[in-house]
C-alpha positions, 0 to 999 in steps of 0.5 A: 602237578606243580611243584613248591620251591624249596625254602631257602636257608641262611648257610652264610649265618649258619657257617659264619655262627659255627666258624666263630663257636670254633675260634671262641673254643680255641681261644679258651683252650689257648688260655687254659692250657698255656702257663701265664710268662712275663720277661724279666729282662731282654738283654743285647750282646756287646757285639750286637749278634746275640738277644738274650731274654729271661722270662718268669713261666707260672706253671703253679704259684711259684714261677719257672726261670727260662733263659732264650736267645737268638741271633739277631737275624733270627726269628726263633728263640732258642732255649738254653736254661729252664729250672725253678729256682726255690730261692729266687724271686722275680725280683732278684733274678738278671742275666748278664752278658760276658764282654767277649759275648761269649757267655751269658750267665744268670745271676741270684742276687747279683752272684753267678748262679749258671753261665751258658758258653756259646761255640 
């Protein structure tokens, strides 16, 4: 007896289809599970050392204030500060470096609010 030869089947189109099904579900789980953040400021230290950035996070409608630095040899940001602020908005918020650049202090309506001494 003569036997047919199996058909043959697209696993390359198959594969290709669920790899891409698997990105796309990922990028919607990405965009539903992490909180919309724009900076505000990205600021040098005097010395040129440290970066510091101040970033509004929206985890509701009102936003959440999150001091990061690094040094500038460095690739991973470091927090330092993360607090909701009622009476702030994006707009009122600054950070500013001490001239020894050993501090970095944020500003509510350009009065001192919180500092962070650097060892």
């Amino acid at each position: 007896m003569r036997s047919r030869p199996l058909p043959k089947k697209r696993w390359g189109l198959r594969l290709l289809f669920k790899v891409v099904a698997v990105l796309f579900m990922l990028f919607v789980a990405y965009k539903i599970l992490t909180p919309r953040a724009e900076v505000l400021m990205q600021v040098v230290s005097p010395d040129g050392k440290n970066v510091a950035r101040l970033r509004a996070i929206y985890y509701s409608s009102d936003p959440v204030y999150k001091i990061d630095y690094h040094a500038t040899q460095e690739w991973a940001w470091r927090c330092v500060f993360i607090h909701s602020i009622e009476s702030a908005s994006p707009k009122t918020v600054s950070i500013k470096w001490s001239k020894n650049s050993k501090e970095i202090g944020l500003f509510l309506h350009e009065k001192p609010f919180w500092k962070y001494e650097f060892e």
